[in-house]
C-alpha positions as CSV (number, residue, x, y, z in Angstrom):
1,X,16.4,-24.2,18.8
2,X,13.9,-23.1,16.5
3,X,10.3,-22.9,17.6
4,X,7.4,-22.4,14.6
5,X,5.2,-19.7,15.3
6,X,3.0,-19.4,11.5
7,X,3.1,-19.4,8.1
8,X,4.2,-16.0,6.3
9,X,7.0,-14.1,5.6
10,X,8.5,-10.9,6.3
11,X,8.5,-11.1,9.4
12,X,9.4,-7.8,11.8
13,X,9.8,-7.7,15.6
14,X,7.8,-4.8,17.7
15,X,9.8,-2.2,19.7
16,X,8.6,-4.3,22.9
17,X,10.1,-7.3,21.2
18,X,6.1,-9.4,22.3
19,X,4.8,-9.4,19.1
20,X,5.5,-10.3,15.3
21,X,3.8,-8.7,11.9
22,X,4.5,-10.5,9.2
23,X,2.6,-10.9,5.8
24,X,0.5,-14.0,5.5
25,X,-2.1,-15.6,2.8
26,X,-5.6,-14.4,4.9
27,X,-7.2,-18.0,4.0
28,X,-4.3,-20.3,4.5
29,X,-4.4,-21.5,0.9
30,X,-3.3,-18.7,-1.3
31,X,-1.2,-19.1,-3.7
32,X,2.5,-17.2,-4.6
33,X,2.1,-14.0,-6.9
34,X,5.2,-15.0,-8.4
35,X,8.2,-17.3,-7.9
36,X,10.6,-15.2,-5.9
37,X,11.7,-16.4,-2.4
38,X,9.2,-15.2,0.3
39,X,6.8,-14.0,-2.5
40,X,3.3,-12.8,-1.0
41,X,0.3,-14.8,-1.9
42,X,-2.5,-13.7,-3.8
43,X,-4.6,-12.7,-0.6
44,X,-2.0,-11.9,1.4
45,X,-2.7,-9.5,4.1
46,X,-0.6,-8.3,7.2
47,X,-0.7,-9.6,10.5
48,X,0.2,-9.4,13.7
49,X,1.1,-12.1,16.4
50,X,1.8,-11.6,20.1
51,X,4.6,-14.3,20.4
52,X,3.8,-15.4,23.6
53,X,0.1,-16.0,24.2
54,X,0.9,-17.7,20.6
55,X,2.9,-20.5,21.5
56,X,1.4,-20.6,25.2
57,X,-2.2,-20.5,24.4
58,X,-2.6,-20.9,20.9
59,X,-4.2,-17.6,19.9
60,X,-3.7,-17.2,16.6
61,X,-2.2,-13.6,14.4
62,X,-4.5,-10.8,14.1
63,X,-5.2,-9.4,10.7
64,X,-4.6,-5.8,10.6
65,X,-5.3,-4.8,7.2
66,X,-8.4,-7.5,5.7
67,X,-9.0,-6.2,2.6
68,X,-9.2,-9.0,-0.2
69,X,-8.9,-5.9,-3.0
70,X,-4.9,-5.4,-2.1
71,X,-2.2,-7.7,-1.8
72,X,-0.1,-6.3,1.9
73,X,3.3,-7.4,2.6
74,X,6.7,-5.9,3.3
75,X,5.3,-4.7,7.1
76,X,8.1,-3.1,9.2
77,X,7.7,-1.1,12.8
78,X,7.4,2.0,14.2
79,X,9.9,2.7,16.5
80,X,7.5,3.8,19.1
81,X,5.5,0.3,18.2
82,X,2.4,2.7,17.5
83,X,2.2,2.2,13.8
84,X,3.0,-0.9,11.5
85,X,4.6,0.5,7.7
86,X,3.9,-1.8,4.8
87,X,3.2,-2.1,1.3
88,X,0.0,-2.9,-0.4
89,X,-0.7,-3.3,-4.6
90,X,-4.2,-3.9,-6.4
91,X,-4.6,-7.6,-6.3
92,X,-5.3,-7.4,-10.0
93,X,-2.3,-5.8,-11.1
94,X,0.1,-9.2,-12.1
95,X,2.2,-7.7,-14.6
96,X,4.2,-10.2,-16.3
97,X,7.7,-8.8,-15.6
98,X,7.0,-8.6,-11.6
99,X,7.0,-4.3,-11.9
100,X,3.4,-3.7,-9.7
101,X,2.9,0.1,-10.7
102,X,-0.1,-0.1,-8.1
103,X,2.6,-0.9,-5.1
104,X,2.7,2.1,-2.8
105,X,3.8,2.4,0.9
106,X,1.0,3.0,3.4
107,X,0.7,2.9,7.1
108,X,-1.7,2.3,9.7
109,X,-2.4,1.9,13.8
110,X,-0.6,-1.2,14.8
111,X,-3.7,-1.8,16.9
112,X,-5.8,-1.8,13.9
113,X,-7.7,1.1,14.7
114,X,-8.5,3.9,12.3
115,X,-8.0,3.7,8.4
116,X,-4.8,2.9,6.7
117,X,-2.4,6.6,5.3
118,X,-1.1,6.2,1.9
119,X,2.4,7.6,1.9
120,X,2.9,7.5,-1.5
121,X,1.4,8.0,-4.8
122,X,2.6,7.7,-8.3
123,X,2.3,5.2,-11.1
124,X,6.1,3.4,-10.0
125,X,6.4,0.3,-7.7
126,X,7.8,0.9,-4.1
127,X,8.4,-2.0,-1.3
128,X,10.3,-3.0,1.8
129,X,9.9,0.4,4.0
130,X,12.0,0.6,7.0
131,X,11.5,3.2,9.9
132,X,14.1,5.1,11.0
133,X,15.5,4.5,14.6
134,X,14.4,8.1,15.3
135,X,11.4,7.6,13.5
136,X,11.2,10.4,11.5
137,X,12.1,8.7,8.7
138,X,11.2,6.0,6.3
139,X,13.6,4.3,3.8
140,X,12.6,2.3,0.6
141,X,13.1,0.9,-2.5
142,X,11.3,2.9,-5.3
143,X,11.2,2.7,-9.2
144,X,12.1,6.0,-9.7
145,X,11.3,6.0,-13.7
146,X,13.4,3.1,-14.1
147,X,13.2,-0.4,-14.9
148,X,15.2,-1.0,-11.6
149,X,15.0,-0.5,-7.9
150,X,16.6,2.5,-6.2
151,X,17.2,3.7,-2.8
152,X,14.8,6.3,-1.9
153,X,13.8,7.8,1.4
154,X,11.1,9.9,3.0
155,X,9.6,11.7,6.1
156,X,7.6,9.3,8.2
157,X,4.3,11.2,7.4
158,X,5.1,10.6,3.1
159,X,6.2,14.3,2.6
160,X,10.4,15.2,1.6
161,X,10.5,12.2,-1.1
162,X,14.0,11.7,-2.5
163,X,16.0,9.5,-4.2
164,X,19.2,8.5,-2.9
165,X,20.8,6.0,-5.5
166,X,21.3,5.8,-9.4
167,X,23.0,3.0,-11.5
168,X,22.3,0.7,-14.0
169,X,22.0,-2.7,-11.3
170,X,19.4,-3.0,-8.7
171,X,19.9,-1.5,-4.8
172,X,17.3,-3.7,-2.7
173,X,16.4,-3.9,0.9
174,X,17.3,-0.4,2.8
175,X,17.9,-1.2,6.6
176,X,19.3,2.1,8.8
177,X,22.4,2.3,10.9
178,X,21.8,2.6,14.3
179,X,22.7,6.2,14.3
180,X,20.2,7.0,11.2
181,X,23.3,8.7,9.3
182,X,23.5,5.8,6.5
183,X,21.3,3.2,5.0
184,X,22.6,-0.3,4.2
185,X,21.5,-2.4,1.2
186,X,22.9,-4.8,-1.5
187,X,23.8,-4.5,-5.0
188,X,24.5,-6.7,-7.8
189,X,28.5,-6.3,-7.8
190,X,31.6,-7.8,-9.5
191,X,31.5,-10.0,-12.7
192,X,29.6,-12.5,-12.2
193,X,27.4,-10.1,-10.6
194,X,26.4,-11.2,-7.2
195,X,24.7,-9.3,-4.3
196,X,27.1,-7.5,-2.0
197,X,26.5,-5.1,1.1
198,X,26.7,-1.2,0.2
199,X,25.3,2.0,2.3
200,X,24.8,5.0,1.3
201,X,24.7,8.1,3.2
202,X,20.8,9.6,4.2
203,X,21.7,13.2,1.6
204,X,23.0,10.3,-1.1
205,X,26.3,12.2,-1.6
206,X,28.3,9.5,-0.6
207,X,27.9,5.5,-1.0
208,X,30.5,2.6,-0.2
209,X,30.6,-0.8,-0.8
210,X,30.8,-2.9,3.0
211,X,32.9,-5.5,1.6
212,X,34.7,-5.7,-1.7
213,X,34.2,-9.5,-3.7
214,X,36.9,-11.3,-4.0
């Protein structure tokens, strides 16, 4: 029974479960910024859609960040539905082996009002926040002087960074637990190396696969 709503990716529901934010090309035409599955597009921006007057009256997503200098994607909720988490890289940056140094995690009014708060700021790629249930927390993936993704995880307002995981294979995609005690991802496991389910406690002292391979 599935029902299109727009073109974009990403996509995360709000607390209130009405409306959608999801990354989208702001002109309808741009292109991929590389060939990964759900890659943003060259002048992608954030928006936000209320589901219902959407597929009843047509009215179309909102753009809530509009700036043709950044690439936005990666958008997540707060808890609270107040604020909208996401991340944003210089639309010039286009390195060759996909590692956007200029990717940091910012945040902003989920009604669009006021001016976007950079949460982090360093010279090392970070994507795909997720808020804590509490939401006094936000979970990432972060360079972390390495060629590969870690799991990393901060207070909602950017202070208390810390990283959580370190191996030689990628962790990708942090999501909490309900209870805010552990944070899932996947990892690169077993030979051949495919992506399997891990979590990781919030202090990183302890870490588990969810589901061995076969």
């Amino acid at each position: 029974d599935q029902t299109f709503l727009a073109r974009g990716g990403s996509p995360s529901w709000s607390p209130d479960s009405k409306h959608i934010a999801f990354h989208a090309s702001a002109s309808g035409t741009g292109q991929p910024i590389n060939n990964t599955v759900g890659a943003a597009t060259d002048d992608s921006d954030i928006f936000v859609a209320n589901v219902d007057d959407l597929l009843e009256n047509g009215t179309p997503p909102r753009n809530l960040t509009n700036d043709p200098a950044y690439v936005d994607d990666d958008p997540d909720w707060s808890r609270d539905g107040k604020s909208i988490v996401y991340t944003s890289h210089d639309v010039d940056d286009r390195p060759a082996n996909l590692d956007y140094t200029t990717a940091e995690v910012f945040v902003r009014a989920a009604d669009g009002t006021g001016t976007p708060i950079r949460l982090t700021d360093n010279a090392e790629e970070e994507r795909a926040p997720d808020w804590s249930h509490q939401g006094d927390r936000i979970s990432y993936m972060c360079r972390a002087d390495s060629p590969r993704f870690e799991i990393c995880v901060m207070a909602a307002d950017g202070s208390n960074q810390r990283q959580l995981t370190d191996n030689e294979v990628a962790d990708l995609t942090p999501a909490w637990s309900p209870t805010d005690d552990r944070i899932f991802f996947h990892r690169p496991t077993g030979t051949p190396a495919r992506n399997q389910l891990w979590w990781v406690t919030v202090d990183g002292a302890t870490e588990q696969i969810l589901v061995p391979p076969n």
